[in-house]
Biotite code that builds the C-alpha atoms (Angstrom):
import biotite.structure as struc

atoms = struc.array([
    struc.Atom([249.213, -23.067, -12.562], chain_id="A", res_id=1, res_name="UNK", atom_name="CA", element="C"),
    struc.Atom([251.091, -21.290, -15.569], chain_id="A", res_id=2, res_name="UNK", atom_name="CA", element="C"),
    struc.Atom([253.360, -23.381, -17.491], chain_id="A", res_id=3, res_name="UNK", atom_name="CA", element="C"),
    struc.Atom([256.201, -21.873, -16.163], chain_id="A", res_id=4, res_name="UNK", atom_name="CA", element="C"),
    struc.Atom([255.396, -22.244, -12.718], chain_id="A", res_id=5, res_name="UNK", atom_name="CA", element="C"),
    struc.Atom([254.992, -25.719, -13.551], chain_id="A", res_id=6, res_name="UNK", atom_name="CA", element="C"),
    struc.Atom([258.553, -26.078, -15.070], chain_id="A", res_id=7, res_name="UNK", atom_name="CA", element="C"),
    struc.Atom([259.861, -23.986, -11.696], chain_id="A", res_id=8, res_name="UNK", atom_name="CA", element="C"),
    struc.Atom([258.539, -26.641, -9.742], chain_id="A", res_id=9, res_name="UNK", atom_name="CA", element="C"),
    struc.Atom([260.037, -29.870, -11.930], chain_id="A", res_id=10, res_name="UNK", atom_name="CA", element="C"),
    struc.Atom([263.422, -28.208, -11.902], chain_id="A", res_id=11, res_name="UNK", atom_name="CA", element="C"),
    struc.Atom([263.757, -27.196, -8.789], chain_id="A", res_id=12, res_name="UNK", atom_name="CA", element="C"),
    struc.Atom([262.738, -30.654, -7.840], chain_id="A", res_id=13, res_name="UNK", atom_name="CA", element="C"),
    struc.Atom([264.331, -33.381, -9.520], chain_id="A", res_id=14, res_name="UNK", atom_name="CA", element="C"),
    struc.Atom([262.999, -36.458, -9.489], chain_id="A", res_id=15, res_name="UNK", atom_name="CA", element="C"),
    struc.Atom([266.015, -38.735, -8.858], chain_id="A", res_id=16, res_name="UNK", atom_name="CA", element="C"),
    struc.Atom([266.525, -36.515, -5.955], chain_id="A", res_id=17, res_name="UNK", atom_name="CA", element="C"),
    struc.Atom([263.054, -36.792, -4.453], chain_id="A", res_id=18, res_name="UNK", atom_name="CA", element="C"),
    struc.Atom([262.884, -40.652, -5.407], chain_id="A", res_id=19, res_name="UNK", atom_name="CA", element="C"),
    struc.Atom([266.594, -41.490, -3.516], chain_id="A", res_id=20, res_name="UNK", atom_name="CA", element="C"),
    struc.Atom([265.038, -39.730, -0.440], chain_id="A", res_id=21, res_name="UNK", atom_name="CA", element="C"),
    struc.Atom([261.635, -41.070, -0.301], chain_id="A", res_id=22, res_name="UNK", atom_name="CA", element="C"),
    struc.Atom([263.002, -44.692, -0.796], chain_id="A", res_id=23, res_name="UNK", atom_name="CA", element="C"),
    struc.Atom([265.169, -44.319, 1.983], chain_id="A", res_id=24, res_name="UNK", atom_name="CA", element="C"),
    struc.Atom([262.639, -43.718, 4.406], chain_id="A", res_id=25, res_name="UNK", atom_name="CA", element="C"),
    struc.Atom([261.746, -45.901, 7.072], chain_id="A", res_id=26, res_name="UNK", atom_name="CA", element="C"),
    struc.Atom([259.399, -48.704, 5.843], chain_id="A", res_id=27, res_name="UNK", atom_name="CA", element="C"),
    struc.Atom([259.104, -47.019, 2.157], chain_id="A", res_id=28, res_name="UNK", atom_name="CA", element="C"),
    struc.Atom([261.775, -49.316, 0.063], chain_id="A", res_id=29, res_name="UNK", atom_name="CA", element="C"),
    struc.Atom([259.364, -52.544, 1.450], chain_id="A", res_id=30, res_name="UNK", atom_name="CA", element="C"),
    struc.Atom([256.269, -50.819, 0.710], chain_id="A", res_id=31, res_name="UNK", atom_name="CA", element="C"),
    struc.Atom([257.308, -50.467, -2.740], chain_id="A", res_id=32, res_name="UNK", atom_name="CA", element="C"),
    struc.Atom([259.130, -53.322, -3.550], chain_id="A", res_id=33, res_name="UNK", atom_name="CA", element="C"),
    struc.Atom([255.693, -55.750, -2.089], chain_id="A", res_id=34, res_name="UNK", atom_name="CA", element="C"),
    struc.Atom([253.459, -53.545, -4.286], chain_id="A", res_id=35, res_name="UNK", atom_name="CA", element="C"),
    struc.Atom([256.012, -54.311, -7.390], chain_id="A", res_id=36, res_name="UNK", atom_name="CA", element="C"),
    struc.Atom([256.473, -57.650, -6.533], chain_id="A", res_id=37, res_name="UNK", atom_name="CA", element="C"),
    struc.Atom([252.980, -58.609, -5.167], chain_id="A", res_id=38, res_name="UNK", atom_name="CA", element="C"),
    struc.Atom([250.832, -56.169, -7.835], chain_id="A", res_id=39, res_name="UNK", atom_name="CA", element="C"),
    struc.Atom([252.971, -55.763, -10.143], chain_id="A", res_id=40, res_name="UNK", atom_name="CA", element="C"),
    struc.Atom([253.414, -51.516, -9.759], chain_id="A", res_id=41, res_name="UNK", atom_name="CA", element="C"),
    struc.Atom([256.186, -49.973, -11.346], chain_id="A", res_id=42, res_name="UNK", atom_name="CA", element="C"),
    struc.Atom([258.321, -48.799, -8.581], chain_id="A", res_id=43, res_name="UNK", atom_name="CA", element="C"),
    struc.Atom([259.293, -45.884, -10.854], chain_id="A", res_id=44, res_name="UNK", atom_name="CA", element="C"),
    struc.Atom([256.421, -44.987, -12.078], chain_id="A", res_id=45, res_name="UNK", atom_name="CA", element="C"),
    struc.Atom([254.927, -44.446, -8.428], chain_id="A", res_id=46, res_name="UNK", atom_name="CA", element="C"),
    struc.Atom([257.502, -42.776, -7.123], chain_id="A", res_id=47, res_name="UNK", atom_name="CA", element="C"),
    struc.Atom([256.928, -40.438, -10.484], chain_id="A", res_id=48, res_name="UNK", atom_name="CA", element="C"),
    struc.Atom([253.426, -39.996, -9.108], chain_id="A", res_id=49, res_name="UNK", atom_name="CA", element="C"),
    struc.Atom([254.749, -39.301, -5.463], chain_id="A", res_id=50, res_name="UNK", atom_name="CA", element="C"),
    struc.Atom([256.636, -36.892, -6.356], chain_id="A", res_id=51, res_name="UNK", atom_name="CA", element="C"),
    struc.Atom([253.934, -35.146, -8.726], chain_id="A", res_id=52, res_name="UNK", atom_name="CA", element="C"),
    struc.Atom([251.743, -34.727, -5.820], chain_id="A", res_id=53, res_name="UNK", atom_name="CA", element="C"),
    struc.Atom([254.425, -33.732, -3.807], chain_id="A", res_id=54, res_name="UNK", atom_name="CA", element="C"),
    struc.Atom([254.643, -30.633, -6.163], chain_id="A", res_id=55, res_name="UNK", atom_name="CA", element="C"),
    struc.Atom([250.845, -30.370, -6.231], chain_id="A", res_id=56, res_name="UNK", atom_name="CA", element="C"),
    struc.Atom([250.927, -31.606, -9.982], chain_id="A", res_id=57, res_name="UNK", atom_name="CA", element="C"),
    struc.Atom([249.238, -34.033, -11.625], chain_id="A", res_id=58, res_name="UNK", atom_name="CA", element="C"),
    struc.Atom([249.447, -36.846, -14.854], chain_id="A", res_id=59, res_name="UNK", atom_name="CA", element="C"),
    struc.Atom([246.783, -35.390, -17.755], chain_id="A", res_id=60, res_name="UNK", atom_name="CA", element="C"),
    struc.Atom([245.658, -38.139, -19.803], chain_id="A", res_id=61, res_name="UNK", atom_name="CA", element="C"),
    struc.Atom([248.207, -37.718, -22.495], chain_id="A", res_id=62, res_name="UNK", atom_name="CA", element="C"),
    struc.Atom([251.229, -38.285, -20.401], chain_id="A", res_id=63, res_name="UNK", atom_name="CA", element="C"),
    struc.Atom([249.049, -41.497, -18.802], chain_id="A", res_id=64, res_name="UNK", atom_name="CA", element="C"),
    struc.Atom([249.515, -42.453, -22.803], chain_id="A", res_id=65, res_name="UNK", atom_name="CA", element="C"),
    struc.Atom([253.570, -41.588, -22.411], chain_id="A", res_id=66, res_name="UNK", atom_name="CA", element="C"),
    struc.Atom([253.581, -44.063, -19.495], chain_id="A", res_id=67, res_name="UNK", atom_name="CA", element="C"),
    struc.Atom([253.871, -46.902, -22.459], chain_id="A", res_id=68, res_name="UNK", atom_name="CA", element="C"),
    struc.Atom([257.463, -45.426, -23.038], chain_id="A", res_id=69, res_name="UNK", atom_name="CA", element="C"),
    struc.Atom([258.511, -46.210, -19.360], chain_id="A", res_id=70, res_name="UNK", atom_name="CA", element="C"),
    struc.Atom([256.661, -49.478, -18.861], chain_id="A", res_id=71, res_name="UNK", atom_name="CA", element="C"),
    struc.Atom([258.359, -50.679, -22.166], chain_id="A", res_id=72, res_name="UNK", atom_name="CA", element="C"),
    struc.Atom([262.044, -49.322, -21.312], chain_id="A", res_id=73, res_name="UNK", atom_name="CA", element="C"),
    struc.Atom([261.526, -51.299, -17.998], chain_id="A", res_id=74, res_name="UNK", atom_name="CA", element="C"),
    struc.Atom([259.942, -54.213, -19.083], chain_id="A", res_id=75, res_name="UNK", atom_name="CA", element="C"),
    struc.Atom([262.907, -54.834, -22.245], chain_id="A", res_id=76, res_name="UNK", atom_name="CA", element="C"),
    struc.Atom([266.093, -53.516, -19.629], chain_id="A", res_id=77, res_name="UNK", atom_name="CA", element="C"),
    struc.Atom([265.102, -52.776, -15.987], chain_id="A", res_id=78, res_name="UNK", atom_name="CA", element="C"),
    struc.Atom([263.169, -56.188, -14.961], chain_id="A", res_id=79, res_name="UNK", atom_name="CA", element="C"),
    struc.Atom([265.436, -58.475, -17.022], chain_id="A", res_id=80, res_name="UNK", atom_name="CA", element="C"),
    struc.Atom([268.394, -56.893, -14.853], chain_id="A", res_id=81, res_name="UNK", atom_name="CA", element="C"),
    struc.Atom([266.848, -56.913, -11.662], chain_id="A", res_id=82, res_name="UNK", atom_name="CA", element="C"),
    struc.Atom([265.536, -61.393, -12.082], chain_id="A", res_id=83, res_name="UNK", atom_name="CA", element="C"),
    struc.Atom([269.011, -61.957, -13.330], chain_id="A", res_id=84, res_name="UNK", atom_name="CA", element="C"),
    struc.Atom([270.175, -59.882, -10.037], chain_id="A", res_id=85, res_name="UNK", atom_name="CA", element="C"),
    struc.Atom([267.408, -62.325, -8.241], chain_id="A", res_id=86, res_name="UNK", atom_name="CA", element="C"),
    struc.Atom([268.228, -65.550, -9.559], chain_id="A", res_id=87, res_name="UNK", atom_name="CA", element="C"),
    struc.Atom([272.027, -64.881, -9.021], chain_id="A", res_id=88, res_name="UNK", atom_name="CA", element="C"),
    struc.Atom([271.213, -64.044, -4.858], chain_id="A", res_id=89, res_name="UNK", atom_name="CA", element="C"),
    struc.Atom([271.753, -67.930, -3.578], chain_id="A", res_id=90, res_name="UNK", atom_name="CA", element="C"),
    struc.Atom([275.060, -68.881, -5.527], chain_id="A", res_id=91, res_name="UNK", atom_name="CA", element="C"),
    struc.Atom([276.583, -64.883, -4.883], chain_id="A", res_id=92, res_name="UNK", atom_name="CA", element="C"),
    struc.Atom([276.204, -66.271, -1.329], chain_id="A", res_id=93, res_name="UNK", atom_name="CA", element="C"),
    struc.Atom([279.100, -68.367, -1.284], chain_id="A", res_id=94, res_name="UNK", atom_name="CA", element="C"),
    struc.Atom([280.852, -67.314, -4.588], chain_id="A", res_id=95, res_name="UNK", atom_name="CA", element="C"),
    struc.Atom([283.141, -63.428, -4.319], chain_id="A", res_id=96, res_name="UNK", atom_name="CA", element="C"),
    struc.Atom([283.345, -64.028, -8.480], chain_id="A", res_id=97, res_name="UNK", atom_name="CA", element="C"),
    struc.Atom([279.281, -64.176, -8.506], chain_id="A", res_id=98, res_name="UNK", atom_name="CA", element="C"),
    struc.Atom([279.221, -61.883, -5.847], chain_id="A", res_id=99, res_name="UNK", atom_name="CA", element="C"),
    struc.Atom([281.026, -59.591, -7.851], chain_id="A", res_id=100, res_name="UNK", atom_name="CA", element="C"),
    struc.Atom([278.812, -60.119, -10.891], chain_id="A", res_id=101, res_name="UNK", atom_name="CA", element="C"),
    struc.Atom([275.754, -59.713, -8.947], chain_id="A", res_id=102, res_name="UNK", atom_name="CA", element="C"),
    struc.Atom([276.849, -56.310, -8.183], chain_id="A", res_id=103, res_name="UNK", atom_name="CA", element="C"),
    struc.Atom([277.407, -54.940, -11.295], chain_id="A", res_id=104, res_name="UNK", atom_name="CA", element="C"),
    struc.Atom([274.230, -56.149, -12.368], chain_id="A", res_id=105, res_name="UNK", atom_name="CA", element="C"),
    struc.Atom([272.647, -54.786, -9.572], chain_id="A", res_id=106, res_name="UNK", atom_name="CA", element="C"),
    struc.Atom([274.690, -51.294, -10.080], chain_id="A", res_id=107, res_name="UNK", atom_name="CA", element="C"),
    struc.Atom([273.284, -51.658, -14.271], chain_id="A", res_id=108, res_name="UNK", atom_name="CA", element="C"),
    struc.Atom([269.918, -52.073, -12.665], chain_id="A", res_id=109, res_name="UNK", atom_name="CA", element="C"),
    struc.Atom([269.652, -48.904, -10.471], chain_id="A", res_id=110, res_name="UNK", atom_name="CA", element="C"),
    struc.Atom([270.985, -47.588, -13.374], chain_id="A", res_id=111, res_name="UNK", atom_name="CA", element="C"),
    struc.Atom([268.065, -48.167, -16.140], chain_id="A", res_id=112, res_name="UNK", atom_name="CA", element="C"),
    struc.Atom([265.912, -47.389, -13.117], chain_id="A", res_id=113, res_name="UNK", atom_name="CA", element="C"),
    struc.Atom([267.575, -44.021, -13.056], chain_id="A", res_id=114, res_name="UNK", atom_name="CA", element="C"),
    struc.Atom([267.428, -43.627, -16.683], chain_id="A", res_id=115, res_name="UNK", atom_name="CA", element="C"),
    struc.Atom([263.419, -44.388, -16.428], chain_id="A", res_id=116, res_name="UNK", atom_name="CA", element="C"),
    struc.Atom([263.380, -41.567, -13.651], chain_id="A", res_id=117, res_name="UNK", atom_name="CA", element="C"),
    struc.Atom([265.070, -39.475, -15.988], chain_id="A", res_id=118, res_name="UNK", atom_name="CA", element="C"),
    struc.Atom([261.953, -40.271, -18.558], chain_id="A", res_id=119, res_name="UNK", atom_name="CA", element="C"),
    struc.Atom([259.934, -39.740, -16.557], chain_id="A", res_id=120, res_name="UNK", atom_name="CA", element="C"),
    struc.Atom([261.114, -36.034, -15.334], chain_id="A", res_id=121, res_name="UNK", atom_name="CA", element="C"),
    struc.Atom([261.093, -35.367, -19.121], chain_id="A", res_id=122, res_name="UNK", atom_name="CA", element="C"),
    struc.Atom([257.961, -36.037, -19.239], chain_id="A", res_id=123, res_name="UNK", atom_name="CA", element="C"),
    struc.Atom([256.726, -34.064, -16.668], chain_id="A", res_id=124, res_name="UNK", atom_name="CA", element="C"),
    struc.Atom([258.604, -31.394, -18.433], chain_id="A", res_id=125, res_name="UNK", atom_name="CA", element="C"),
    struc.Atom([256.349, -30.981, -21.693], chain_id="A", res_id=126, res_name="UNK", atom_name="CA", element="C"),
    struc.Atom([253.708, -28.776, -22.361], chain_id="A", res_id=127, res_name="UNK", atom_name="CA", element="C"),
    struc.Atom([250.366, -30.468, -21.311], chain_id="A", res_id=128, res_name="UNK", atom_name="CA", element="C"),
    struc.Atom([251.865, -33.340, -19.620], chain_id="A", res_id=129, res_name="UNK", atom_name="CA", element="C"),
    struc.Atom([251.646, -32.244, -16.011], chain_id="A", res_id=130, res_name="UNK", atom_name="CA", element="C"),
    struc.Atom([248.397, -29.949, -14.262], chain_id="A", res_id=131, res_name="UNK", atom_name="CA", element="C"),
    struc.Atom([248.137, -28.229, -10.981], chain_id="A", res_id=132, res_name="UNK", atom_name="CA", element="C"),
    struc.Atom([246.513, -30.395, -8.825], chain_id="A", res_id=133, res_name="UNK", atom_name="CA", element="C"),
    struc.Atom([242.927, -28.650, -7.868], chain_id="A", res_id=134, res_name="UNK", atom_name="CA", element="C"),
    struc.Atom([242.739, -27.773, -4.024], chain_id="A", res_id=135, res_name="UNK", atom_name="CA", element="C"),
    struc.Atom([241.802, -30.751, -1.819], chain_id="A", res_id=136, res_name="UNK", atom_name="CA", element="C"),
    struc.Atom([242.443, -33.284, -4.220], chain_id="A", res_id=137, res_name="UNK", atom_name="CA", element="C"),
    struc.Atom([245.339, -35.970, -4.180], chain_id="A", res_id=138, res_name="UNK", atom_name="CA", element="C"),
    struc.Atom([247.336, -37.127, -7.428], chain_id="A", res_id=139, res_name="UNK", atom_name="CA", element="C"),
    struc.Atom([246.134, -41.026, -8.536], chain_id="A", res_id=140, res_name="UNK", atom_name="CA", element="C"),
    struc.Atom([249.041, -43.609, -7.506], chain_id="A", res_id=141, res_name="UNK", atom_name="CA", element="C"),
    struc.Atom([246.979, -46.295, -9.592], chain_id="A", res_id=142, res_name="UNK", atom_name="CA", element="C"),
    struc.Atom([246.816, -44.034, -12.709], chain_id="A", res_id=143, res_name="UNK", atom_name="CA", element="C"),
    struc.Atom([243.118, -44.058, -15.378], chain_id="A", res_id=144, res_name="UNK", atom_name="CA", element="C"),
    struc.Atom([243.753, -47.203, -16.393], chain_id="A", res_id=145, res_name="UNK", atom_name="CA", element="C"),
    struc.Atom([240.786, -47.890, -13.886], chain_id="A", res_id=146, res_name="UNK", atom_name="CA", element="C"),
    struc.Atom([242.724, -50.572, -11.943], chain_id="A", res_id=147, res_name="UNK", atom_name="CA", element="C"),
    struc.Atom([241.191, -51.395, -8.600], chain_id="A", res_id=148, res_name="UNK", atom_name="CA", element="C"),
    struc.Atom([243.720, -52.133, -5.837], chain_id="A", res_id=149, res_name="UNK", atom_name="CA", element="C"),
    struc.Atom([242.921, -54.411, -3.337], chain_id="A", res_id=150, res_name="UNK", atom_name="CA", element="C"),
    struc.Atom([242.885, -53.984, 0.478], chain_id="A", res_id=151, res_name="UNK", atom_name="CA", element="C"),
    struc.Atom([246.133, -54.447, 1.079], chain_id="A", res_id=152, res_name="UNK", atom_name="CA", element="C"),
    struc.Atom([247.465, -52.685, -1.503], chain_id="A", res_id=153, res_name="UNK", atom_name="CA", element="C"),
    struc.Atom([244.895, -49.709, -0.983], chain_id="A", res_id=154, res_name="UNK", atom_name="CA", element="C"),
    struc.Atom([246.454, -49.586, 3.045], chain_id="A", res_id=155, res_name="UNK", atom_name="CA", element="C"),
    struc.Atom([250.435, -49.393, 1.510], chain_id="A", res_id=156, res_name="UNK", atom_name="CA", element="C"),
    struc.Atom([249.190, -46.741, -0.971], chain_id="A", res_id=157, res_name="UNK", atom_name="CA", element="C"),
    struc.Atom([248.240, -44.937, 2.180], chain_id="A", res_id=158, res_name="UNK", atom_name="CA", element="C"),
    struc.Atom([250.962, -45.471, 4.060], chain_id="A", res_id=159, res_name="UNK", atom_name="CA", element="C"),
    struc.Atom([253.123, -44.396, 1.160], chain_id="A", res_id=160, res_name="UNK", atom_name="CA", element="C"),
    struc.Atom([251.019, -41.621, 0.740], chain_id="A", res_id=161, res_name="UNK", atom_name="CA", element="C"),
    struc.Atom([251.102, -40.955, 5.030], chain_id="A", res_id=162, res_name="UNK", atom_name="CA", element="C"),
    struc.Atom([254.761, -40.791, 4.591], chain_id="A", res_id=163, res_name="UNK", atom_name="CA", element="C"),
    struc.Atom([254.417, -37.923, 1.695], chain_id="A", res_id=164, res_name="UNK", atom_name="CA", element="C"),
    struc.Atom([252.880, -35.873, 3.797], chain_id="A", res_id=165, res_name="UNK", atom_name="CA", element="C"),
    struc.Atom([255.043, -36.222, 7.038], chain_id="A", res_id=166, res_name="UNK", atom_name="CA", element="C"),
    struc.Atom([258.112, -35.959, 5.151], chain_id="A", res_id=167, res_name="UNK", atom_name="CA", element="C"),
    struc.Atom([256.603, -32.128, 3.696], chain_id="A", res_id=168, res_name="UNK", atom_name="CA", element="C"),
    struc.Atom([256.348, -31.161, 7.196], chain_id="A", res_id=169, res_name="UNK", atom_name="CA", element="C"),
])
């Protein structure tokens, strides 16, 4: 796939767009929040991949490198937002000023996970970054890091990946 071809395909496609849809989906938005909670994935970054395979594209090893970027702009903002958000659930309950709070910490989360998205796109953007997927194959939702899911995560992977592929029908 030509570089510009490529590009076609990011632009056309925007992430955020493809990420607010797919999370909306019928079972997706628990699928991804057990893997993040239970596994530790980064929501973002596997919608990222979702959506590259979506487009037929692919991660090279150099933008597996870029991830770093993303997994330290949502370790230092996103996940301090979203435990404060957490922790803040119970006492919100019963509380409208907390309740309040809760929301606009919960609005500041979404958006550092948008601004991650946004990253993310970027990425997929520059030269060398992104590769046509070769016929037959699938994109990695685990990345080359050569983690090994296990069972269970391996069957909402599939699912996730299931739901891809209905959704392009």
């Amino acid at each position: 796939m030509r570089d510009s071809t490529r590009l076609a395909a990011v632009e056309q496609n925007p992430l955020w767009d493809f990420a607010l849809d797919f999370y909306a989906r019928p079972g997706v938005a628990d699928k991804l929040l057990r893997l993040q909670d239970e596994a530790g994935f980064d929501v973002c970054v596997l919608l990222w991949r979702l959506w590259l395979g979506h487009l037929g594209l692919a991660p090279t090893p150099g933008a597996e490198q870029a991830l770093e970027d993303i997994y330290a702009w949502q370790r230092d903002y996103t996940r301090p937002l979203r435990q404060r958000r957490r922790w803040l659930k119970p006492a919100a309950a019963c509380d409208s000023a907390l309740a309040q709070l809760r929301q606009t910490i919960k609005d500041a989360e979404l958006q550092a996970e948008k601004a991650a998205l946004t990253q993310l796109e970027a990425l997929s953007r520059q030269a060398g970054r992104v590769v046509a997927l070769p016929a037959g194959e699938r994109v990695s939702l685990v990345g080359a890091a050569g983690f090994r899911p296990t069972a269970e995560q391996e069957s909402a992977l599939a699912a996730l990946r299931a739901e891809l592929v209905a959704g392009s029908r």
